[in-house]
C-alpha positions as CSV (number, residue, x, y, z in Angstrom):
1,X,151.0,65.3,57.2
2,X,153.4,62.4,59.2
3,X,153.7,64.7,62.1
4,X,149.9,66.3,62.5
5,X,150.0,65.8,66.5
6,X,153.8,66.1,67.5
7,X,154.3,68.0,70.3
8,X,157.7,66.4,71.4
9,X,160.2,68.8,72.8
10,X,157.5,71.6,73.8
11,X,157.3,72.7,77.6
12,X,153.8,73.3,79.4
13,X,152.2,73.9,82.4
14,X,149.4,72.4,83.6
15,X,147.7,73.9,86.5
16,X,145.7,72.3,88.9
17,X,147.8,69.4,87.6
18,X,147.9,66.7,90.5
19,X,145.2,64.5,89.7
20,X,142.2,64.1,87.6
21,X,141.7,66.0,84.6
22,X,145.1,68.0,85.2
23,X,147.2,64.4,85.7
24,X,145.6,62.9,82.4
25,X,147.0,65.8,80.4
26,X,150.1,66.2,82.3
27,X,150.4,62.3,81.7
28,X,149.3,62.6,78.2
29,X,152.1,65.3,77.2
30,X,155.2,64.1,79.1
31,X,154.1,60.8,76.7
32,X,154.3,62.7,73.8
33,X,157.8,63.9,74.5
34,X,156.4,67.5,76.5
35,X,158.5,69.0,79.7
36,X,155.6,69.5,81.9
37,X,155.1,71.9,85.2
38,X,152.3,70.9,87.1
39,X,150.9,73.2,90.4
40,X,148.2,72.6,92.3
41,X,147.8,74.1,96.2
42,X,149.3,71.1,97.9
43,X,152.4,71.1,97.8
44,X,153.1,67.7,98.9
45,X,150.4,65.6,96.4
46,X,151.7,68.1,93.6
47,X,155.6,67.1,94.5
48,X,154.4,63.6,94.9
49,X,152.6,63.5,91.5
50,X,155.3,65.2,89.7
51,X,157.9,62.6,90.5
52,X,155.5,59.8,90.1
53,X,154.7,60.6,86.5
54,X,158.3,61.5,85.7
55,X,159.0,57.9,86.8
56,X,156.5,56.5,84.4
57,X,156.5,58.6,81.5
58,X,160.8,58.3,82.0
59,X,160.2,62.2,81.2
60,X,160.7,65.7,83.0
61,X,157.4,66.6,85.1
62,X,158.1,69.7,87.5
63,X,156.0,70.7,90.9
64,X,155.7,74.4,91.1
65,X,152.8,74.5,94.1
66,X,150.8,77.9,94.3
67,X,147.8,79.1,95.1
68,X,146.7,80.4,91.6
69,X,143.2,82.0,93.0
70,X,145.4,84.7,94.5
71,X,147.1,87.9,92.5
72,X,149.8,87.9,94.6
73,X,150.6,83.8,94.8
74,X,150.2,84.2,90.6
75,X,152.9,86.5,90.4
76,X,155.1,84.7,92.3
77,X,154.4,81.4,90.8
78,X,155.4,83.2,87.4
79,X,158.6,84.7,89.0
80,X,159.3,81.2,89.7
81,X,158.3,79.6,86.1
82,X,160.9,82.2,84.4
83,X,163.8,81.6,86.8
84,X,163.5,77.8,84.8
85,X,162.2,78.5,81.7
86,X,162.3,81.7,78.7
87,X,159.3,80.3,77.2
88,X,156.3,78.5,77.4
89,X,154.3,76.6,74.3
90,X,151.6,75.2,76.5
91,X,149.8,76.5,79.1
92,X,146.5,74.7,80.4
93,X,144.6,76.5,82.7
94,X,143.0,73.4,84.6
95,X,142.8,74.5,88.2
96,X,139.2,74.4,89.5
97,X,137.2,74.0,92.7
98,X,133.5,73.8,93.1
99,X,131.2,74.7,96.1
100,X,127.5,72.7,97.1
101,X,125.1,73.7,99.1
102,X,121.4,74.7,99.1
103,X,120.0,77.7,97.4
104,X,119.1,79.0,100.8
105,X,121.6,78.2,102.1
106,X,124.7,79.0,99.8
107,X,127.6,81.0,101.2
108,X,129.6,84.4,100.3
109,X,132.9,82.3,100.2
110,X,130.9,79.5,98.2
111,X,130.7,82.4,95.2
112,X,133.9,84.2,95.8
113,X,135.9,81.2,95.8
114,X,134.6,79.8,93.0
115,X,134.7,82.5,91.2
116,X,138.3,83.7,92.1
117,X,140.2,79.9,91.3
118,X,137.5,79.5,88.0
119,X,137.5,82.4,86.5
120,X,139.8,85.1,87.7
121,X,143.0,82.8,88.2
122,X,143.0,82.2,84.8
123,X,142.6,85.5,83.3
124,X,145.2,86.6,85.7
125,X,147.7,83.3,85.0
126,X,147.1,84.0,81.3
127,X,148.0,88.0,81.6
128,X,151.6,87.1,83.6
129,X,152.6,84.4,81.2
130,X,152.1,86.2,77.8
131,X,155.8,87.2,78.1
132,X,156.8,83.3,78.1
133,X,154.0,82.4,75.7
134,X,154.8,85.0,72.9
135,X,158.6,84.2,73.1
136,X,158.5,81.2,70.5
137,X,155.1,81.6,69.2
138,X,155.2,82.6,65.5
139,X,152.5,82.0,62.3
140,X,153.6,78.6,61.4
141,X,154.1,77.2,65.6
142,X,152.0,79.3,67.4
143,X,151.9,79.2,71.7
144,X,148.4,77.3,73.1
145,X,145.8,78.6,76.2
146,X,143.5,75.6,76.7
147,X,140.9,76.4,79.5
148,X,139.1,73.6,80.9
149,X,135.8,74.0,81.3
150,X,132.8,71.9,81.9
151,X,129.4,70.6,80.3
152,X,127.7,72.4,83.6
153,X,129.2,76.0,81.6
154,X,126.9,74.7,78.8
155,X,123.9,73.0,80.5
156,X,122.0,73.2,84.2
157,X,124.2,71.5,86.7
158,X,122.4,68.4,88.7
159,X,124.4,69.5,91.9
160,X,123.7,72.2,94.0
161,X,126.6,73.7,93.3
162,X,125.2,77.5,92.2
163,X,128.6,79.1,91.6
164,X,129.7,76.4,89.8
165,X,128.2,76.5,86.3
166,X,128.0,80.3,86.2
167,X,132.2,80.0,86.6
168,X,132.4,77.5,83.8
169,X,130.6,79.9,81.6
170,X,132.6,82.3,82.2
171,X,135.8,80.5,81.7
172,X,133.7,79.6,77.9
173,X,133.3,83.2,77.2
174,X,136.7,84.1,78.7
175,X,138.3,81.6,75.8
176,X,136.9,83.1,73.1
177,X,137.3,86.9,74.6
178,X,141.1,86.1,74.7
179,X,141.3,84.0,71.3
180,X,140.0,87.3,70.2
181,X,142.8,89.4,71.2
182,X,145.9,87.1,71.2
183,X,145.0,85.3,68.1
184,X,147.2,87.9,65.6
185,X,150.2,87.8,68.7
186,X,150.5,83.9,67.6
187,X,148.8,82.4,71.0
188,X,145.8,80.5,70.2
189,X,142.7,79.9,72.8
190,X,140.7,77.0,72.8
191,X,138.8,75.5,75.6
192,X,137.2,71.8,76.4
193,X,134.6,71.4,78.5
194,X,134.8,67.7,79.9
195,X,132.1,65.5,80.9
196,X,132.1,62.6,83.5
197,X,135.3,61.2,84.5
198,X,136.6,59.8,87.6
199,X,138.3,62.9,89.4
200,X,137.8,63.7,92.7
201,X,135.6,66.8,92.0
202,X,132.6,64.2,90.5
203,X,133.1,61.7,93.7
204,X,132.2,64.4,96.0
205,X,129.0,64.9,94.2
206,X,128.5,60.9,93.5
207,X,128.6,59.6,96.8
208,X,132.2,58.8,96.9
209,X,132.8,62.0,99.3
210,X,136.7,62.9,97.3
211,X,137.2,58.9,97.1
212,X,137.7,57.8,93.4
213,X,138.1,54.1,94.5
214,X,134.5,54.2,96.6
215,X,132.6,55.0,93.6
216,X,131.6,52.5,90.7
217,X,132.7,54.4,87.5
218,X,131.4,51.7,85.1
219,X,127.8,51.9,87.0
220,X,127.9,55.8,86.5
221,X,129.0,55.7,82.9
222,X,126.4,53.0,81.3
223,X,124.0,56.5,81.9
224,X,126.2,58.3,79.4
225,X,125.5,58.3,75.9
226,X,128.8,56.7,75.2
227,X,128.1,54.2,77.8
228,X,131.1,54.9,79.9
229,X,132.8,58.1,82.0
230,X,135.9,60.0,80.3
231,X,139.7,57.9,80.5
232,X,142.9,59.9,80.2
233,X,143.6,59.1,76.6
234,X,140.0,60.8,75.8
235,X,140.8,64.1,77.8
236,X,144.8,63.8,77.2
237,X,143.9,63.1,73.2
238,X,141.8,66.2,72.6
239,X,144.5,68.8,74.5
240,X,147.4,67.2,72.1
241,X,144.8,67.6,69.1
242,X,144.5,71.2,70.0
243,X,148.4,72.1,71.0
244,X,149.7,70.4,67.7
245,X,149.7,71.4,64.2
246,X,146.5,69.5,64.0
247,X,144.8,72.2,66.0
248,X,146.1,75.6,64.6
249,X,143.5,76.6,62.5
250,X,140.7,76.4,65.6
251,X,140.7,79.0,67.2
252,X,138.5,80.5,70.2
253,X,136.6,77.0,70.5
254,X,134.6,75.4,73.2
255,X,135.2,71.6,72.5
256,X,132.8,69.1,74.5
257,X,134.8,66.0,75.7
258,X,131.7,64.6,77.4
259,X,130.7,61.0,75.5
260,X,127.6,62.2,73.7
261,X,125.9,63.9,76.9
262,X,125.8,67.6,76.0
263,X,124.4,66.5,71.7
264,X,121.5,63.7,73.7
């Protein structure tokens, strides 16, 4: 019972992992005592990043940049991954992109996109690293998949952002589709589907255009239930929750991290 949410000594990967979300749980593990990969597209904010949190957390954060919407960029970014590593305990499939316009007036590439970095990048990611993930997994420690999702999988998006939702749905049903099938191979699925927090993603739609800084967070969250956005320890808490021994009887789970907004 002492040790419910160790995960000290475990390596993960964390895509999409150069800030927001990605950086609080990349942040949260190499805390806990977790090796950490981190990729994102840019190479030189993921390099960047990775060095910065190794600095703070005085732990081992790697940058593996990749384009992980692509078939061909996934294969390679796993060729890479098992040059370093035989196995993986933790992989969090955070990488995401959204796309607004209006109905009219929404674009091919505005779908595909979406669609292709959402959805099919991380059934994709997933299939390549099941060699890594079933190498230590057994009954008693099994491996982790934790998709992030989003409330807009669950409810109607505010934002014009058509493709958006529909991916994060998909990505929900995707979770339990694989907890299905991987759950006797020792690799457990769960996903969380955040609410507001102060990434980059929510600026653009908020008025901050990408800036975090330009937007008052504290004026955004008193409309929240909770009465505040999302902080790293909430999103970071719930992923160690769910890779530690505390979490390995849920299985195939959409968990809301969203302050009460889903429930109200």
């Amino acid at each position: 019972m002492k040790n419910l949410f160790s995960v000290e000594g475990k390596v993960a990967l964390v895509t999409g992992g150069s800030r927001g979300i990605g950086e609080m749980i990349a942040a949260g593990y190499l805390a806990n005592g977790v090796k950490v990969y981190i990729s994102s597209r840019k190479a030189e904010v993921c390099d960047a990043t990775a060095e910065r949190l190794a600095s703070e957390y005085a732990g081992e954060c790697i940058s593996i940049p990749a384009n992980l919407a692509d078939l061909t960029s996934i294969e390679a970014f796993v060729k890479e991954l098992e040059s370093r590593e035989d196995h993986l305990d933790f992989l969090v499939n955070n990488a995401g992109v959204s796309w607004g316009a209006p109905l009219e007036e929404f674009p091919e590439i505005g779908w595909d996109k979406v669609m292709d970095t959402n959805v099919k990048g991380v059934f994709f990611l997933t299939q390549k690293l099941l060699p890594l993930l079933r190498k230590n997994a057994t009954a008693e420690d099994p491996s982790r998949v934790i998709n992030i999702g989003s409330v807009d999988g669950i409810k109607t998006p505010i934002f014009d952002s058509f493709s958006y939702g529909p991916s994060k749905a998909g990505v929900h049903h995707l979770t339990r589709v694989l907890a299905a099938h991987l759950v006797k191979q020792n690799i457990i699925v769960n996903a969380i589907a955040p609410g507001p927090f102060p990434t980059y993603m929510l600026s653009t739609g908020v008025g901050g255009g990408g800036d975090t800084d330009a937007v008052d967070w504290e004026a955004l969250g008193k409309g929240n239930p909770r009465g505040r956005v999302g902080t790293p320890e909430d999103i970071a808490g719930l992923t160690i929750f769910l890779s530690s021994r505390a979490g390995a009887f849920t299985v195939g789970e959409v968990i809301t991290c969203d302050g009460g907004s889903i429930i109200s």
